[in-house]
C-alpha positions in Angstrom: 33.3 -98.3 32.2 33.5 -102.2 31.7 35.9 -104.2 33.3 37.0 -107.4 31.5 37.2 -111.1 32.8 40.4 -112.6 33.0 41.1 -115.2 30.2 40.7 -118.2 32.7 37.1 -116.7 33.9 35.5 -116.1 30.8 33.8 -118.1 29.4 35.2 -120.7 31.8 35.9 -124.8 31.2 34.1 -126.6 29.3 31.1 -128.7 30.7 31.6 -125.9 33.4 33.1 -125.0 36.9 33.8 -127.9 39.3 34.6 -128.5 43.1 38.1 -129.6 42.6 39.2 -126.8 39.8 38.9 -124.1 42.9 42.2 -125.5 44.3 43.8 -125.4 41.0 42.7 -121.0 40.0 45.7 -119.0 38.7 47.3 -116.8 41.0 45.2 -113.4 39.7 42.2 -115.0 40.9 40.4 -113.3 43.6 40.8 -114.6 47.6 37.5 -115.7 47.9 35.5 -117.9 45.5 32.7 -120.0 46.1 31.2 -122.6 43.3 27.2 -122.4 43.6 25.5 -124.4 41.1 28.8 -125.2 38.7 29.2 -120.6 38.6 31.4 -119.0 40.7 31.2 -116.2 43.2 33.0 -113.4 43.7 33.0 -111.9 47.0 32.3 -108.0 46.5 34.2 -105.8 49.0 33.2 -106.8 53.0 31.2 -104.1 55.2 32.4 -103.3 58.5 29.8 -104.9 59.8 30.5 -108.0 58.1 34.2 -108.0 59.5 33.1 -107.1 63.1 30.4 -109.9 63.4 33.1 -112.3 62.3 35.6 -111.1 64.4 33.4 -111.4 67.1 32.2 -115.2 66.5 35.5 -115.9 66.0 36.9 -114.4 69.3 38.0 -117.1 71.8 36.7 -115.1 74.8 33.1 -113.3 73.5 32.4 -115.5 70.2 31.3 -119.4 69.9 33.2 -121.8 72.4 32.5 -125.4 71.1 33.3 -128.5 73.6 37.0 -129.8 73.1 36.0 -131.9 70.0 35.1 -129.3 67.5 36.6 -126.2 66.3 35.9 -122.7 65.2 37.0 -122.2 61.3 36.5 -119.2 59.2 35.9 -118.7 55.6 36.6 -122.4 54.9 34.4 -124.0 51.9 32.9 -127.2 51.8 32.5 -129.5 48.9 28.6 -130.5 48.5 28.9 -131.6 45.2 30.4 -131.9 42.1 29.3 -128.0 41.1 28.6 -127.0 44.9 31.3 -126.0 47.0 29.9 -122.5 49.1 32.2 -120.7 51.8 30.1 -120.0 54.6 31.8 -117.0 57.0 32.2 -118.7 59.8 31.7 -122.9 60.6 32.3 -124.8 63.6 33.5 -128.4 62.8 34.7 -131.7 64.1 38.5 -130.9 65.5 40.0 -133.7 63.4 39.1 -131.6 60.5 41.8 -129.3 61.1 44.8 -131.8 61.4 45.7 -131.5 57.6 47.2 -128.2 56.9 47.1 -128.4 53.2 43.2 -128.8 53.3 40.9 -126.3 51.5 37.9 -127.5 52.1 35.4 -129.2 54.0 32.9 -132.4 53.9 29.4 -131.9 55.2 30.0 -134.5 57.9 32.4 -132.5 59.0 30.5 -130.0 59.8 28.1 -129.0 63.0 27.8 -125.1 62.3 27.2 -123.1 58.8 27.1 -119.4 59.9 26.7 -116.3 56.9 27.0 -112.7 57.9 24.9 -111.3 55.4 26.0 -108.9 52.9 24.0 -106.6 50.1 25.2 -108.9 47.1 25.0 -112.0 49.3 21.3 -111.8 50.4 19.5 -114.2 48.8 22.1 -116.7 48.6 22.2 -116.7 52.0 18.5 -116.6 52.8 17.8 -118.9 50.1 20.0 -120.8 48.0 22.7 -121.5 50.6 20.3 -122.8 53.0 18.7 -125.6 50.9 22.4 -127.0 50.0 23.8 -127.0 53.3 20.3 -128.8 54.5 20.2 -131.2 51.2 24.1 -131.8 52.8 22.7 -132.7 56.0 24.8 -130.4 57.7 22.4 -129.8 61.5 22.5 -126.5 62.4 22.8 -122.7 60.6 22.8 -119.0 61.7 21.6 -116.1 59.4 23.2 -112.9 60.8 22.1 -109.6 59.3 22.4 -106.4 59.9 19.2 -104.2 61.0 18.7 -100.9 61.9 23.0 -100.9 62.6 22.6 -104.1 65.0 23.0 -107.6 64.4 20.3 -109.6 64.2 21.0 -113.6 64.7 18.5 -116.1 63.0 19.1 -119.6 64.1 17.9 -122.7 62.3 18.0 -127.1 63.0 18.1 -129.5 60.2 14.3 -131.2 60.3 16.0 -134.2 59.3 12.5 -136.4 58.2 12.4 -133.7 55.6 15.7 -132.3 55.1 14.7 -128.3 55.7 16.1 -126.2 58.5 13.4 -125.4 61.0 13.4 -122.1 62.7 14.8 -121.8 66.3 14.8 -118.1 66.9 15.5 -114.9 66.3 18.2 -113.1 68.6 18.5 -109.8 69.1 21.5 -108.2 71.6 22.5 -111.8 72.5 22.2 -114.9 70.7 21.4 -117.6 73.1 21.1 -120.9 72.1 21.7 -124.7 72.1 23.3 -126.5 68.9 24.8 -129.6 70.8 26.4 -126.9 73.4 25.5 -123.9 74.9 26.1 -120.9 73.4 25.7 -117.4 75.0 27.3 -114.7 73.0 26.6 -111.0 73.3 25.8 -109.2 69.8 27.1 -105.8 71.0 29.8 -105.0 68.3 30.7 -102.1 69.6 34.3 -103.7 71.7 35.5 -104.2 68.5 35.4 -101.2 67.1 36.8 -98.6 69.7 
């Protein structure tokens, strides 16, 4: 069985996808879309682990607490480029960012905290191709959460910035403990949000 692309989708604009035509998708078009490298994304359906690991970095009480000038967001995109525009799961940015209600996306400087739950079709964007955007963007700090042996393993990264690559800061397993311009102390155990 087949399914076919909408009309708008297929074979898309011409000269290709940009940024600012994600605000302006017909009403058919899926929820989620991201714009890597002028194609878009489709989110496939979301595990239950990919829905409990947000939750949980989300929560007020268990997830990330920034200081009083930035803010948790969630599945908020942010423009890199002309054809680059990802949706990371979760992001922590700078407070003011949030005043404009109408916004749908993001700028890099905007930004303090890229975070991707991985997902089986989202691997190696988020390993790979995700990565070296957000770090080209100059955006300082990402987490890599993925899911191993049914627990959540947190890898946590800091722009290099003489280079502009992440560099590894560790690998958290049952709690992520780490500094990105705050403390953060958050237990991994997913299991208070499911019974």
């Amino acid at each position: 069985m087949t399914a076919a692309f909408p009309d708008w989708f297929y074979p898309g604009p011409p000269g290709g996808w940009t940024a600012d035509m994600l605000d302006h998708l017909p009403p058919d078009a899926p929820a989620h879309v991201e714009l890597i490298d002028g194609s878009l994304i489709m989110r496939s359906p979301q595990t239950n682990f990919h829905m409990l690991m947000v939750n949980l970095l989300v929560d007020r009480d268990r997830g990330i607490r920034p200081p009083s000038h930035l803010a948790v967001a969630r599945e908020m995109s942010i423009t890199l480029g002309l054809r680059q525009r990802p949706e990371p799961d979760v992001l922590v940015v700078k407070k003011e960012a949030l005043s404009d209600l109408r916004r749908t996306s993001y700028r890099p400087e905007e930004v303090h905290l890229v975070v991707e739950v991985v997902s089986p079709d989202s691997e190696e964007r988020d390993r790979t191709t995700k990565p070296i955007k957000y770090s080209d963007a100059g955006i300082r700090y990402l987490w890599r959460v993925e899911l191993e042996d049914q627990e959540p393993v947190a890898y946590t990264f800091e722009l290099e910035p003489s280079v502009k690559a992440y560099a590894p800061t560790g690998i958290h397993r049952k709690r992520l403990t780490t500094y990105v311009g705050f403390d953060v102390d958050i237990d991994l155990d997913l299991s208070p949000f499911i019974g």
